[in-house]
N, C-alpha and C positions, 0 to 999 in steps of 0.2 A: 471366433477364437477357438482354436483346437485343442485347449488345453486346460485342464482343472488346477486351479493352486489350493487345493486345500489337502489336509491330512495331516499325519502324526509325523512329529516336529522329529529331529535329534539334532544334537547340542553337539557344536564342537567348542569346547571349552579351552580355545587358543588363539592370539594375534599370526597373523603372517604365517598360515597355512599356504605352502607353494604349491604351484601345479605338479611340481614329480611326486607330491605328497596325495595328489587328489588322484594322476592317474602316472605311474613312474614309465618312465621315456624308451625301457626296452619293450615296452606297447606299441609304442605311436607305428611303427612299420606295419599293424593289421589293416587288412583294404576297406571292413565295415566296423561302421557305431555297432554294430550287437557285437563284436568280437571283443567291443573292450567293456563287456558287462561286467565277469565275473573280480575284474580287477581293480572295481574303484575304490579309494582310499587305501591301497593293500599299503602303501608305505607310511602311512600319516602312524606317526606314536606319539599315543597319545593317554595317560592313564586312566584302566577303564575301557578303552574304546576296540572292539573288536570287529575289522572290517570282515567280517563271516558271519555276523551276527544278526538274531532276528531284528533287531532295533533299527539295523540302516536298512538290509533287507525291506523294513514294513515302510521306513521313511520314506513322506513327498513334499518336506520342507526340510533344509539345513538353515538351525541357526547359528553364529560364532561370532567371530572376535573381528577384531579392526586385521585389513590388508589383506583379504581373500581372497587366493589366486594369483598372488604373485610369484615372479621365477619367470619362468621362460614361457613366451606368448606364443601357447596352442590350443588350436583351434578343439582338440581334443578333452583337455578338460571341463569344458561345459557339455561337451557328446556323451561323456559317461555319466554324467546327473542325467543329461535327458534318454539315456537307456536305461538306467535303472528309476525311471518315473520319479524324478526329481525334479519338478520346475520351479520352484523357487529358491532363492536363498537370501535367507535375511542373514547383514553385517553390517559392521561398522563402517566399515568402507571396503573398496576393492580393486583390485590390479586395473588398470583401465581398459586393460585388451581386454582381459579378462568377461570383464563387467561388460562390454559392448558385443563379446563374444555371447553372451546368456540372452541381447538381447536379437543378436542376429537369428536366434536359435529358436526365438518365442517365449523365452523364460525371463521368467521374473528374476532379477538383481536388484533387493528393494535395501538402502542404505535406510539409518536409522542413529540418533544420535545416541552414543554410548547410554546415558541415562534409560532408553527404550530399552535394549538390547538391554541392560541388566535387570532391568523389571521381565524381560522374559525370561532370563535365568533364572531370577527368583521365581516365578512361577512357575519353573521347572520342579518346585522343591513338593508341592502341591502334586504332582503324578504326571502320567503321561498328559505330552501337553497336543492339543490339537490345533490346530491354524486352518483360519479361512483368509482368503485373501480378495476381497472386495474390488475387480479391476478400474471398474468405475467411480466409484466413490473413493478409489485410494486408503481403502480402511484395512488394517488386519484384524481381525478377532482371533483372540490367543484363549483356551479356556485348558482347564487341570482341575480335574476336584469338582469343590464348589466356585471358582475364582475364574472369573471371565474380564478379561482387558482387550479395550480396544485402541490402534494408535495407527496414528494417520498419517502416510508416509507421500512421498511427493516423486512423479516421472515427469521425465519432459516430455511434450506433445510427442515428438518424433519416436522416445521409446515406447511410449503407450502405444501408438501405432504401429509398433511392430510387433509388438507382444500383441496386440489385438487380431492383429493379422496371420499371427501364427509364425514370425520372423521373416527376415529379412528378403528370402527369394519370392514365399505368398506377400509379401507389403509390394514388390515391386513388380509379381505377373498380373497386380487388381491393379495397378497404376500405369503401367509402361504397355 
């Protein structure tokens, strides 16, 4: 596995954040993933939230709301979580291109039933929240404060395998 899922959380505190929201479409024409660093979430408004700010800056998990990533299916919006060292994203659910695109990439797209997902809000209330993400055991640990949760979230064989593998070209140059 090429990749760490742990680190300090940020909240996006919305359902049905779209991909021109995550990286807007007069990007998409740059030739590399680093070119679309300094501009992820630059359109997402959202009260409170400042895509220039240390907080996404230091972020290596997004948490949010149900429907993440929907809008128009590009391959782009999971490139700028994984240039600016974003591999996970915990939500309630997610656009499906989307979601299969996090896993082509080697990133974690962990669903989680609203009830989870509010207990990590609430423990947002507690301070900065950190996340480990357990690949094998399926477990996350979420801690703030003194308050530590852990919740057990479920992939299919095939995505674990690719996120193990480091996405979808390393799952198929160990295979093919």
């Amino acid at each position: 596995m090429k990749k760490h899922f742990t680190g300090p959380a940020i909240f996006l505190d919305r359902s049905d954040i779209n991909t021109d929201e995550i990286i807007p479409a007069k990007y998409l024409t740059e030739v590399t993933k680093d070119a679309l660093k300094p501009y992820i979430l630059e359109d997402l408004k959202l009260e409170g939230f400042d895509p220039n700010g240390a907080t996404l800056k230091n972020a290596r998990v997004v948490i949010t709301r149900a429907n993440f990533g929907c809008g128009s299916s590009r391959e782009h919006a999971p490139w700028v979580f994984e240039v600016n060292n974003i591999h996970t994203i915990i939500a309630e659910s997610y656009a499906r291109i989307f979601r299969q695109n996090m896993f082509n990439g080697g990133m974690l797209a962990i669903e989680l039933p609203k009830e989870e997902i509010e207990r990590l809000f609430i423990l947002k209330s507690q301070g900065d929240v950190e996340v480990a993400v357990d690949l094998d055991k399926q477990v996350i640990t979420a801690a703030a404060g003194q308050q530590c949760i852990e919740i057990p979230f479920e992939l299919s064989p095939f995505d674990k395998a690719l996120v193990a593998a480091g996405g979808w070209v390393d799952f198929a140059d160990a295979r093919y």
